[in-house]
Every structure is written in structure tokens, then in C-alpha cells.
C-alpha positions as CSV (number, residue, x, y, z in Angstrom):
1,X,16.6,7.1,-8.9
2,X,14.9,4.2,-10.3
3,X,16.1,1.8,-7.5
4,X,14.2,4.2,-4.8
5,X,11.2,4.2,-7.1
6,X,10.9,0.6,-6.9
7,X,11.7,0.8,-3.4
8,X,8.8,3.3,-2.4
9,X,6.3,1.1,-3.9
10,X,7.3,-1.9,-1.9
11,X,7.4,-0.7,1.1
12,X,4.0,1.9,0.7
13,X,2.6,-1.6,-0.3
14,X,3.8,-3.0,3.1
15,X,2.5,0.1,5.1
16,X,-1.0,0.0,3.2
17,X,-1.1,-3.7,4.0
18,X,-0.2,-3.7,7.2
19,X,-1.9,-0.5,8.3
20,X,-5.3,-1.2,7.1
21,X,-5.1,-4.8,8.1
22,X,-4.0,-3.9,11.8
23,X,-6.8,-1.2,12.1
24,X,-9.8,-3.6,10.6
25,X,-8.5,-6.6,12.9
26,X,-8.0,-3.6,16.1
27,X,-11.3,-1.0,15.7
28,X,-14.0,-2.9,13.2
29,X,-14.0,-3.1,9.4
30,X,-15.2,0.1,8.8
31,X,-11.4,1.5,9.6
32,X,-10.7,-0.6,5.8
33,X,-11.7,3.4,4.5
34,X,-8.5,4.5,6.1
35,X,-6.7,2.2,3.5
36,X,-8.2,3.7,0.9
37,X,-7.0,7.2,1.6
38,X,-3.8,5.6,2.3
39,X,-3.9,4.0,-1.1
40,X,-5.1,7.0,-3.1
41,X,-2.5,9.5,-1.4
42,X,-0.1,6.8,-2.4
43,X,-1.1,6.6,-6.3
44,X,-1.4,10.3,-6.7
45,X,2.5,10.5,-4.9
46,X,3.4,8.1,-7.8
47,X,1.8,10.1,-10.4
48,X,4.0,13.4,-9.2
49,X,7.2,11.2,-9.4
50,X,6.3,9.7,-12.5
51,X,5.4,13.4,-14.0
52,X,9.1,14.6,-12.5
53,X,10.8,11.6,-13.2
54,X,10.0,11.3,-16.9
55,X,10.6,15.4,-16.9
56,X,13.9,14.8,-15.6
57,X,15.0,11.5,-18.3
58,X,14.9,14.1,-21.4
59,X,18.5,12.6,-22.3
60,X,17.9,9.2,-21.7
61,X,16.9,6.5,-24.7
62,X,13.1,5.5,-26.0
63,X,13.8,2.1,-23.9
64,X,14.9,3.7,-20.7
65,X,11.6,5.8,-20.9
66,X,9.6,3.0,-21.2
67,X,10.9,0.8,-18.8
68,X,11.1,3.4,-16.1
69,X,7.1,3.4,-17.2
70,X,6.8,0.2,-16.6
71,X,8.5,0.4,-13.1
72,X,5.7,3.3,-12.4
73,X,2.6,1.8,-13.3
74,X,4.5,-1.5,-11.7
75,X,4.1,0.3,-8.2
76,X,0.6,1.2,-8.6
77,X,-0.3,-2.1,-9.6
78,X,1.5,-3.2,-6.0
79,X,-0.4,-0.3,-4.5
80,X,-3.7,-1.2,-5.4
81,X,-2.9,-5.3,-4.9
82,X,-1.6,-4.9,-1.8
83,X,-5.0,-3.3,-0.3
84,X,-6.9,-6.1,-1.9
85,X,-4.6,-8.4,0.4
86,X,-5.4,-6.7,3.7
87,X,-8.9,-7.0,2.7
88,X,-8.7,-11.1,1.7
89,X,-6.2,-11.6,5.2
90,X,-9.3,-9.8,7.2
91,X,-11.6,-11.6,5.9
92,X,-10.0,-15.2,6.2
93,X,-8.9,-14.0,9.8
94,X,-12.4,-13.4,10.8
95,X,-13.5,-16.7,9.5
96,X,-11.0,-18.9,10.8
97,X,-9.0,-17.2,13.5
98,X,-11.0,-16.0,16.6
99,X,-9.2,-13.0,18.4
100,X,-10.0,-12.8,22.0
101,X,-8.5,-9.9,24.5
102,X,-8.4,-10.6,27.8
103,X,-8.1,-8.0,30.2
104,X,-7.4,-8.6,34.2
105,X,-9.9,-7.9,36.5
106,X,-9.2,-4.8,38.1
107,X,-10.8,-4.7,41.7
108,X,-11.6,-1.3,43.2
């Protein structure tokens, strides 16, 4: 259980980088809100697991408990870094990367 707990925070990290990054670079830097919403909905989906997870560790020891605390506040922690990324990479590729679309000239 642990192992996909660890999991789900890497890779909603991944999808809250990439996503916001890919809609600021694609439709303007106002579409950077759309990451937060991602990011919240992701910390409040770690806050349920943690709740049922640490319901469902009755049994285990004092040290188990706290490490799988540690994993939890681990992922939010990626969560909330990983948003800061998308927001430094948008930033440094607007400043030193210039992204130009082309599209062929359709004649009527």
C-alpha cells in the first residue's frame, strides 16, 4: 500500500508539471490557475488517503506510523514543488526560448 502511495505522488507530480506547463506554454499564462486546481484536488486526495491509511495501520508499530507519515507529507511536499517547477520552466522558456507556430498558407 505504501509503494502506491509513493507512487501516486510521483506521478500526480509529473501530471501537475507537465499539464500546467503544457497549457501556459499552449493558451497564455493565465491557464497556470488550472494547475492550481490540479494541485489542490491533489493535496486534498492525499489527505483522504492519509486519513484511511493511518485508520487502516491500527496494528502496525509507533515507527511504521510515522514513517508512513512521513511518506504522506513527502507527497505533498512533491505536489506543491512540482507546480513551482512548471512555473520556473515557463518562465525561463519565455525568456530564452522563443516558440514560433507556423501554419501553411491555405489559398481559397
Amino acid at each position: 500500500m505504501i509503494e502506491f502511495v509513493i507512487l501516486l505522488g510521483l506521478i500526480g507530480g509529473w501530471i501537475i508539471l507537465a499539464s500546467t506547463l503544457f497549457l501556459m506554454l499552449a493558451l497564455g499564462r493565465m491557464w497556470g490557475l488550472v494547475g492550481v486546481l490540479l494541485m489542490v484536488f491533489s493535496i486534498q486526495l492525499n489527505q483522504l488517503l492519509k486519513r484511511k491509511y493511518m485508520q487502516a495501520v491500527v496494528d502496525y508499530s509507533p515507527r511504521a506510523k510515522e514513517i508512513a507519515l512521513h511518506i504522506f507529507e513527502m507527497n505533498e511536499l512533491i505536489l506543491l514543488s512540482s507546480y513551482l517547477a512548471s512555473i520556473t520552466l515557463y518562465a525561463v522558456i519565455q525568456k530564452y526560448v522563443e516558440i514560433v507556430i507556423k501554419f501553411p498558407h491555405i489559398s481559397g
